[in-house]
Every structure is written in C-alpha cells, then in structure tokens.
FIVOKOL-374681 format. One record per residue (C-alpha): residue in one letter; x, y, z. Coordinates in steps of 0.05 Angstrom, whole numbers, padded with zeros to 5 digits, always signed. Each point is the difference from the previous one (the first is absolute). Layout:
N
AXYZ...
END
This chain:
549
X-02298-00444-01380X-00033+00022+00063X+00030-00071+00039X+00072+00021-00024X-00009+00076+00024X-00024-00032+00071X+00058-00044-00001X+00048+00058-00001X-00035+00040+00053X+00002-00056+00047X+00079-00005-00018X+00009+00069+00014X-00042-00004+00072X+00045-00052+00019X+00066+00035-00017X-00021+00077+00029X-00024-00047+00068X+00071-00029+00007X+00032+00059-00010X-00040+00040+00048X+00012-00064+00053X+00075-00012-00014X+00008+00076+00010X-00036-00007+00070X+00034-00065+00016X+00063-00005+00066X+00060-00038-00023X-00006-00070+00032X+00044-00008+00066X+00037-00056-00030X+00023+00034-00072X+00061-00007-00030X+00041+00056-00027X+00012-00006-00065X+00075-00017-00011X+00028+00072-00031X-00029+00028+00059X+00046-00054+00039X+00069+00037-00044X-00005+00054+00037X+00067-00021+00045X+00070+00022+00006X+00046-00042-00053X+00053-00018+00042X+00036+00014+00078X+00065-00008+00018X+00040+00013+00074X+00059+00019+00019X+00043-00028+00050X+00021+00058+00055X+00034-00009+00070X-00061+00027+00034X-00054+00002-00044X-00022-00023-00063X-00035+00038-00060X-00056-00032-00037X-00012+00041-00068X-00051-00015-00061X-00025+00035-00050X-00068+00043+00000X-00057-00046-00018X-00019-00007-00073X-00039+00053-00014X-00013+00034+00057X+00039+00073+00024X+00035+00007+00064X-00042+00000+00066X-00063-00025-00038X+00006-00067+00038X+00029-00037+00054X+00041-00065+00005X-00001-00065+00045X+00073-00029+00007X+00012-00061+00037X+00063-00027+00023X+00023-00072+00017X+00057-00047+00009X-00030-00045-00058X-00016+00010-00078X-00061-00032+00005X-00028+00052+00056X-00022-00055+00048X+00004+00035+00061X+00009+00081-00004X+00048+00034+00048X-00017+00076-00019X-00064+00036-00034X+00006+00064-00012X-00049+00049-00052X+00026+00060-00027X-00019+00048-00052X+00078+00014-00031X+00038-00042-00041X+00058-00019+00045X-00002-00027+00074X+00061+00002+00047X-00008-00056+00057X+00062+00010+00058X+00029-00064+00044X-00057+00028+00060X-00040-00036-00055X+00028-00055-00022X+00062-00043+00024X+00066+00001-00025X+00038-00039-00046X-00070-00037-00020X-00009-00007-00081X-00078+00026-00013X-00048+00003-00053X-00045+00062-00018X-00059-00006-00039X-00048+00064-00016X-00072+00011-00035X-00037+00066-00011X-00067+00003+00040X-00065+00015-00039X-00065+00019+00027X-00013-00064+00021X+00047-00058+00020X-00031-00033-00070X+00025+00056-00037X+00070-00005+00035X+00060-00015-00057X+00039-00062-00007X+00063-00002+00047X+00067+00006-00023X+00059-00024+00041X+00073+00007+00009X+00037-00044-00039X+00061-00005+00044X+00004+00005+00081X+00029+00055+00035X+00012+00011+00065X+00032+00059+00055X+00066-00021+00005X+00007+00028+00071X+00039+00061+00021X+00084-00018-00001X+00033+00057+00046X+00053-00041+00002X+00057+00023-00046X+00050-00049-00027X+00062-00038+00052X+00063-00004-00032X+00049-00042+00014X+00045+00054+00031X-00063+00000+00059X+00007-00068+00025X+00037-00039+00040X+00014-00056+00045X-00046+00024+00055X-00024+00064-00022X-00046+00032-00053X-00022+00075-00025X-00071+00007-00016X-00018+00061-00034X-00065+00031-00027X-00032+00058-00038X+00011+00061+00047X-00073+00027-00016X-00027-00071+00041X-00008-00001+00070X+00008-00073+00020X-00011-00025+00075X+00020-00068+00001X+00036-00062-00040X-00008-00062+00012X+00052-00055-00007X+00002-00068-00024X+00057-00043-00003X+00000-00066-00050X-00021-00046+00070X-00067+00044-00006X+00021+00042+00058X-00026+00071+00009X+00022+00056+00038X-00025+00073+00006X+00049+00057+00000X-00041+00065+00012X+00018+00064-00034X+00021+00064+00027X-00002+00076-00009X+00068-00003-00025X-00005-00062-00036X-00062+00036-00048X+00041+00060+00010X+00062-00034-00041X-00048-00043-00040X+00046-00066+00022X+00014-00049+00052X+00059-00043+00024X-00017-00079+00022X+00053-00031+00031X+00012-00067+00037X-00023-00039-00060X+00018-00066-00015X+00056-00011-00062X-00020-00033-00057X-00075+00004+00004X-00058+00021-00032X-00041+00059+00022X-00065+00025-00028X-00024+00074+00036X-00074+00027-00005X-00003+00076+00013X-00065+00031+00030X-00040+00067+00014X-00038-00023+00057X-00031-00063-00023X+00013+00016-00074X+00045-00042-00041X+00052+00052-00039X+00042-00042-00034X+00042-00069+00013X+00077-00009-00015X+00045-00063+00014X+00067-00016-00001X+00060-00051+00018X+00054+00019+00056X+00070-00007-00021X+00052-00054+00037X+00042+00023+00048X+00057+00042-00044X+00070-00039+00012X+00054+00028-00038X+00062-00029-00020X+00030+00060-00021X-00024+00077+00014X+00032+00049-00043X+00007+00075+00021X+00016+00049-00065X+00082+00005+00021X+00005-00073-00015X+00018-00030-00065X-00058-00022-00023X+00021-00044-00067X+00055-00033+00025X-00042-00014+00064X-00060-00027-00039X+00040-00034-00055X+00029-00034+00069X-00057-00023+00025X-00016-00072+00007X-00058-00048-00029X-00068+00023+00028X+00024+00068+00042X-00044+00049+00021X+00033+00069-00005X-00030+00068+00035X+00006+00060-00020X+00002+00058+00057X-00025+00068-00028X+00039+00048-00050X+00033-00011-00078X+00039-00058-00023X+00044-00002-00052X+00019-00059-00051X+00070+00010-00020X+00064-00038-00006X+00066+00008+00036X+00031+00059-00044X-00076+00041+00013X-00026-00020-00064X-00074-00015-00018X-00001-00070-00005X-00047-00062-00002X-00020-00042+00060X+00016-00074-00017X-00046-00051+00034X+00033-00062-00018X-00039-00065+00015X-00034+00017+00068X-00061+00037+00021X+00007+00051+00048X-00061+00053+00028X+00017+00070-00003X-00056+00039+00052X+00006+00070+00033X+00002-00001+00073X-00061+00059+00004X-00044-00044-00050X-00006+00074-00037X+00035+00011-00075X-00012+00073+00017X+00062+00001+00048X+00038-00050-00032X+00031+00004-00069X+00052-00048-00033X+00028+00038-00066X+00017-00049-00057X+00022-00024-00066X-00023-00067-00010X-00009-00073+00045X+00025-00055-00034X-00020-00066+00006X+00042-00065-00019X+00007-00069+00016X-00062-00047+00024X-00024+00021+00073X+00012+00075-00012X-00064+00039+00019X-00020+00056+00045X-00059+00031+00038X-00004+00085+00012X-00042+00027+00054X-00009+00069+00020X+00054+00035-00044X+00007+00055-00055X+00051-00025-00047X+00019+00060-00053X+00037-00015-00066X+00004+00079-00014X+00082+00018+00023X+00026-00075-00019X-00036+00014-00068X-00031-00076+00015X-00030-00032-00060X-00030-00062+00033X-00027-00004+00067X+00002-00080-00002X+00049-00031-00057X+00003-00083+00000X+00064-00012-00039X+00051-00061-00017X-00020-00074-00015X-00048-00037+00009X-00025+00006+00078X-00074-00019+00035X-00004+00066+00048X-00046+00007+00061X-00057+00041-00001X+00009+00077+00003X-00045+00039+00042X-00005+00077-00003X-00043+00025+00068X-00013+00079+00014X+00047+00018-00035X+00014+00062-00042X+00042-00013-00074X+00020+00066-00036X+00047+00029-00058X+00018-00059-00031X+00013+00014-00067X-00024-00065-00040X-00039-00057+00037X-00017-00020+00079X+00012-00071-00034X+00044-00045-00047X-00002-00058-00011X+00022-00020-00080X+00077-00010+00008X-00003-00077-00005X-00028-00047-00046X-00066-00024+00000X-00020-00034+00067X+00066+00010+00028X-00022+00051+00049X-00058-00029+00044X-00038+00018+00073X-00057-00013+00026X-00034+00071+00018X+00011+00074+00003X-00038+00039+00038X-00001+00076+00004X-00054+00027+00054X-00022+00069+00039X+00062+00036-00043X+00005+00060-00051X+00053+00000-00061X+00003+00061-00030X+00036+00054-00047X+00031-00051-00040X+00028+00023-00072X-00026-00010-00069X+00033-00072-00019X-00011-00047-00051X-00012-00060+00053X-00060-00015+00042X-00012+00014+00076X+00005-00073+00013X+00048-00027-00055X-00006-00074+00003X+00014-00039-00074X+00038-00051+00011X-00021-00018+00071X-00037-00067+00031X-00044+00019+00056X-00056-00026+00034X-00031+00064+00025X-00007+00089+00000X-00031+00030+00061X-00017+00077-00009X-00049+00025+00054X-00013+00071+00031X+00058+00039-00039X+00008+00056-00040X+00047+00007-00063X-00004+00075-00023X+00031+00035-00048X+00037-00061-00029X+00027+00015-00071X+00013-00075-00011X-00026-00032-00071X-00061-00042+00040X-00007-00031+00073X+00009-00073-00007X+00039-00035-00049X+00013-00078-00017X+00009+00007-00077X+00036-00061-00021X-00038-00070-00010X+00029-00042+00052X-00032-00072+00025X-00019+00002+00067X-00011-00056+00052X-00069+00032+00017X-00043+00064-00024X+00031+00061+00053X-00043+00044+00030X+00001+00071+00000X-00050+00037+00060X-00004+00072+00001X-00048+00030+00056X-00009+00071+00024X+00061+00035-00038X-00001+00063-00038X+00036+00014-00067X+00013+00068-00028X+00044+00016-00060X+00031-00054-00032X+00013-00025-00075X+00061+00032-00042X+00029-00018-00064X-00050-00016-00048X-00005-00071+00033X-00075-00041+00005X-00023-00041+00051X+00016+00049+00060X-00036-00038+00061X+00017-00060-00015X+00035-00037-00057X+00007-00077+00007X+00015-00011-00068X-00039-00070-00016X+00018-00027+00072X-00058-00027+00030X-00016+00046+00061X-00052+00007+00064X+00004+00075+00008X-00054+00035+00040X-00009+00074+00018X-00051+00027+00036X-00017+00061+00048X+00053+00039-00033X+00017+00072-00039X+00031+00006-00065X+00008+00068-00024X+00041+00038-00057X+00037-00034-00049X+00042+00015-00037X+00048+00032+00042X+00010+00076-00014X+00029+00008-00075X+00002-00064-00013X-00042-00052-00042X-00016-00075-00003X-00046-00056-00034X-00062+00015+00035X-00012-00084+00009X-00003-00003+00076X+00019-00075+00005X+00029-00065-00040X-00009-00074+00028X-00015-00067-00028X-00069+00006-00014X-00015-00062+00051X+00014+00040+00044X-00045+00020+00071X+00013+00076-00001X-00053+00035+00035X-00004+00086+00021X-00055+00015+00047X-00020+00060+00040X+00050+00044-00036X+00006+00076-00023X+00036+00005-00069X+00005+00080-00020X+00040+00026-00047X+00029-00068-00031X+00019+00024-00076X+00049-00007-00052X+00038+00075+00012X+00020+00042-00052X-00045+00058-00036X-00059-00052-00013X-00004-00042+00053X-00041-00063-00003X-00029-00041+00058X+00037-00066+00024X-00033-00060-00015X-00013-00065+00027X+00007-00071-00024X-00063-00039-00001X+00020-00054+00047X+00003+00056+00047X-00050-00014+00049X-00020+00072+00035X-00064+00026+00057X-00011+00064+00026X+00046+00044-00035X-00006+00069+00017X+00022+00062-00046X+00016+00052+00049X+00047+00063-00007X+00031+00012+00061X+00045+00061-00023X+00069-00029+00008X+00050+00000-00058X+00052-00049-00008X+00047+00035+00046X-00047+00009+00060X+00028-00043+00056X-00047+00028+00047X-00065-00053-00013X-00042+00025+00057X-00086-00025-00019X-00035+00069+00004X-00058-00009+00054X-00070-00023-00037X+00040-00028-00050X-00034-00063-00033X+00065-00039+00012X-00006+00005+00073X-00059-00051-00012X+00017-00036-00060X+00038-00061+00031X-00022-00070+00001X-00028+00008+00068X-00020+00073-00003X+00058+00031+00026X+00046+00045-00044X+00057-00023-00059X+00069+00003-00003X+00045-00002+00043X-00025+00014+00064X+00045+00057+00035X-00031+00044-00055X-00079-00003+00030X+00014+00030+00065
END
C-alpha cells in the first residue's frame, strides 16, 4: 500500500516539474508554426490592366480586421517568381503600381502573403492567376481614312495631353523627329507631309522622354482619276458609262441617282468594276442620294470611299442588290463610308439559284449604316450566295430594324468553309419580326465566323420581338466570340427572356455592361472610365473605334 502511494507522488512530482519548466521555457529559434496559424492569408488577388497603372486588389486576410496586418507583394515577369522585379509591403488590401514602376506592355505576375510576427509565422503566398500588364498611355485618337493621303497625314490626340515630340518610322526602319509646337498642342493635331505613297508608317508620341501612345498607318497611291464628277453632272448616266476598272471622283456637294425623265431610279453596274471615291476623302461633304445599285453579269463589282450614300428621298430598299443569272462578281469593298435610310437591307444577295451568284470577298471597313427600317430581311442578306469571304472591321450599324445581321440560310455546298471576321464594330438595335438566329444564321453550312473586340447591344429592335437564339450553323463549325459586350440581348415582348447560345459556340471574356443606349441611339460615344475602354484583346477599348475618343 505504502509503495503504490509513493508511486503516485513521484508521478505527480514529475508532472507539476514539467509544467512549471514548460511554462518558463523560450520557443526554440527554429519552430515551426503550426499550419492553421499558416491560413491566415488573403484567398485570392487579381490586377487590372490600366494605361498607366495597374491595381492589385485581394481580399482581407482570413480572419484578421482591416489594418491589423501588413502584406508583402512581389511582382515578376515569371509564374514561378524566379527573379522579382517589384517588392512592395502594405497594410491595405489593394496596391496601385504606375508605368514609373514598371514597364509597359510587359505581362506580370503578383503574388502576396500576410506577414506575422515573425517571417515563420508569415502565410502561404497566393498569386495571380493570369498576367497583366500597363498597357501604356494611347493619346493618339483614331486616323480615318478621310486623314490620309499620298504624301500627307493628320495626327490627332486627346486635347487634355501635352505632347512634345513624334517620332517617325517608315517600313525601311527610318526615323525622323517632327517637334511639336504651341499651336500644334494648342489644336491637339499635326500635319506630316512629304511622305512617301504607298508605305507604311508607325508614329510614337512623347512628353519629354515619355512614351504616350503609338499609331501607324499606310499612305495612299497617288489619286489618278479617270473621271471627276462635280454635282451639275449626270451622275448615272456618267457612271453607268464608265468603263472596266475606272476610278471616278467625286468633288464636294449632293448627287442625285435618277434617270432621264428625273425619276428615282437604280444604278446598273453591268459586268465591270468601277471605284466610286470623293475627291475630299470626307462622307461629311459628300453625299450620293439613292435607291438601289444593281449588280449583273460576271465582273460587276465596286469599291466606295469617303461618301454618304442616303436611301431616304429615293425611298431605296437595297443599298447593294446582285440580280439576273448566274454571274461570279468581284469583290465589293465599302471604305469610310456612311449608309443610311434604306428601308430593307445594305445587302441581297438570294435572287438566283443556289451557287449561281459567287465572289470571292466583301469587305465593309471604318463605315456607319444606320436608321434602317424594320424589315423582315437581315443586314447582310446572303442565301443563296457562294463566297469565299466577309470582312466587317471598325463600323457601326445603329439603329438597324433589320430581322438579324448576317444571313446565309439555305444549305448550299461550298468549294471551301467561308470565313466570316468581325473586329472592332459596334451593333445597336437590331432583330424584328419574331425571327431567331439574329447575329448570325448559317443554317447547317459549315462556317469559320469569328468576332471579337466588339459591342452588341439591344435587341430586339423597339416594339418588336424575335427567337431569342443568337446563332444557327452546322455544328462543325469554328465559331468563336471573344472580348465582347452583349447587353440587353432578349426575346422582346412583355416577358422578355435572354438570347441564348448554341453549345458549339465557343465564347472568352464576355462582358455584361449597360451602357444606357436604346435601340435608337446612334450616338455610341464609350463614357470615360468605362470598362470597355479596356476590355479589348490588347487592352484598348471595344467596338468600333471612333466611339472611344
């Protein structure tokens, strides 16, 4: 009895000692926090891309309140951190670093950890999980077409900047300097002449040593007309006159398509390609009021450049009609141009059968169509039609009441897949009539249609209704939508439901965005800090561009 009673108070000794020593015991240099105490780190952090500056956010650390403790964020050109550009500790949640920092038009990874009271009580890191980068500052607004020429060039830029110098560079990699002056930052815009035709130009503007943005573009050839019209002349019999291949200016002021007795009438371009271009390069100052172009015969084609043409007083139904047998046309080009009033599509192109109409490309570029009426046809109304190619970059079609934007609705073979590229273009009110598939219906043609850094806003049109499935292909098809903002894209009626998408559909970076427009606004202007100005493949704004500056 008495050994078992000694036993215990040796036992108890030996515990009240070790807890009087672990009490008065330092925590060994080398000890390991415990891993909850390494959870104590933000979840996730994310940047976003700026001209100037980026902004890295993240949440508050787990469990922790605001301004109870600091973070580490690194910065480097590699996922794996092997070499860090920028360390910077900070005790908010959000970090903005500006191009003094870091350079421009670099992709960068952030990481970030929440310091403890000792680096071994520090939290895991967490890390961007895509780059970003400062785009660089672009003063530069858009060049239009209407601002070049053979051997001369506008520049213009945001009248807030105060640029001192551009530099130069031709496509042989040489550079000149043209320095600014009062009145040049005055007017916001400067004149280079005594280029060369035909060549390539990229132009750098600085504020001191500064880069503020970088524009480029191509000189014109040396403008020889073969016939310059003046608005006394008669212009359809002169340009139904015209031979194979002419180039026609058009001196400033309003033309009229009518036939001998002063009646509205068609223009007839009859197996030839002619180019129809106003002398001033401007479609502000020169107008050509229609009722419809009609194309027949293989050869017949045309390119527009620098021209309003308004359907409104020849109550014009098609801008561009391909009619009679069967015909291969050349390509039709539509360049800075403006297309109004026409009452029911810019296009046609379903009069003959099956294959019997073919080209090779149309192309519509820097151009607005606009106030069209409600119809029951689409924008671009192409069934019947062989064609290799659709070009649609930096335009606008607003307030368009047609039934969709691009159609190709019966099967037809084709000798290969046709491509369809839309880039930079804004579209605002379309879709009438109850009909489906309102960007694009290709029936169960096979297809390569791609859109991306664009707007598509408001459908249906104003009191009208439609499917609500955005677009029909054969599901083989490569149909991709990327870097887009789709608002407003519904059925109609009182209980609207959102359009759809097929699931062969392939879309990235899709952005939901009201900008306040309805389907009649016309004027598309991006308000400044909007998200779109940013939301482009490479950082700069969407749609078409004339609308971000």
């Amino acid at each position: 009895m008495k050994s078992i009673n000694k036993n215990i108070l040796n036992l108890c000794l030996v515990i009240l000692l070790g807890i009087g020593l672990g009490a008065c015991t330092d925590i060994e240099p080398n000890y390991e926090a415990p891993d909850d105490m390494k959870r104590f780190r933000p979840v996730r952090i994310t940047g976003t891309n700026g001209e100037i500056a980026v902004t890295l956010t993240w949440p508050e650390a787990l469990f922790t309140n605001s301004g109870e403790v600091n973070y580490l964020v690194q910065i480097s050109q590699d996922s794996l951190f092997s070499a860090i550009t920028l360390e910077k500790e900070t005790v908010v949640n959000t970090l903005e670093i500006t191009d003094e920092e870091l350079e421009i038009n670099v992709d960068f990874f952030a990481r970030v950890r929440t310091l403890g009271v000792t680096s071994s009580t520090d939290s895991e890191w967490q890390r961007t999980m895509l780059p970003f980068r400062i785009t660089g500052e672009q003063i530069f607004l858009p060049t239009f077409d209407n601002e070049i020429g053979a051997s001369t060039v506008l520049l213009r830029w945001r009248p807030t900047a105060n640029p001192s110098r551009i530099e130069l560079t031709d496509q042989d990699g040489i550079v000149s300097e043209v320095i600014l002056s009062d009145e040049n930052r005055s007017d916001a815009e400067v004149l280079l002449e005594e280029l060369n035709p035909l060549t390539e130009y990229f132009a750098e503007i600085f504020e001191g040593n500064r880069t503020k943005g970088t524009t480029s573009f191509v000189t014109k050839e040396p403008s020889i007309y073969d016939i310059v019209l003046t608005p006394s002349d008669n212009f359809r019999a002169i340009v139904e006159g015209a031979e194979d291949g002419a180039m026609i200016g058009l001196q400033p002021g309003t033309y009229e398509v009518k036939d001998e007795a002063g009646e509205w009438a068609n223009l007839r371009i009859i197996g030839k390609s002619i180019t129809l271009q106003s002398v001033s390069g401007d479609p502000e100052d020169t107008k050509v009021l229609f009722r419809e172009f009609t194309f027949t015969e293989s050869g017949a084609g045309f390119k527009v450049s620098g021209i309003t043409f308004d359907g409104g007083p020849g109550n014009g139904a098609y801008f561009i009609n391909f009619a009679g047998g069967a015909a291969t046309f050349t390509d039709i080009i539509v360049e800075n141009c403006i297309v109004e009033h026409v009452t029911t599509s810019f296009m046609r192109a379903n009069r003959a059968g099956n294959n019997e109409h073919k080209m090779n490309k149309i192309s519509v570029a820097s151009s607005i169509l606009r106030n069209h009426s409600v119809e029951n046809y689409h924008i671009f109304h192409l069934d019947k039609l062989e064609f290799s190619e659709i070009e649609i970059i930096n335009s606008t079609f607003a307030s368009i009441g047609s039934r969709g934007f691009i159609g190709w609705a019966t099967n037809i073979p084709m000798p290969s897949t046709p491509k369809i590229t839309i880039d930079q273009v804004t579209l605002n009110g379309f879709g009438s009539r109850n009909r489906n598939d309102n960007l694009l219906d290709a029936n169960n043609n096979l297809v390569e249609f791609t859109m991306t850094n664009s707007i598509i806003t408001n459908m249906p049109y104003e009191g009208q209704t439609v499917g609500g499935r955005l677009v029909r292909a054969n599901p083989d098809s490569q149909i991709s939508l990327r870097n887009l903002n789709m608002f407003n894209l519904t059925t109609g009626g009182a209980d609207p439901e959102s359009a759809t998408l097929q699931s062969y559909v392939q879309t990235a970076n899709i952005l939901n965005v009201n900008m306040g427009w309805d389907s009649r606004t016309t004027n598309l202007t991006l308000p400044t800090g909007s998200p779109l100005r940013t939301a482009g493949t490479t950082g700069g704004p969407i749609g078409d561009p004339r609308w971000a500056f």
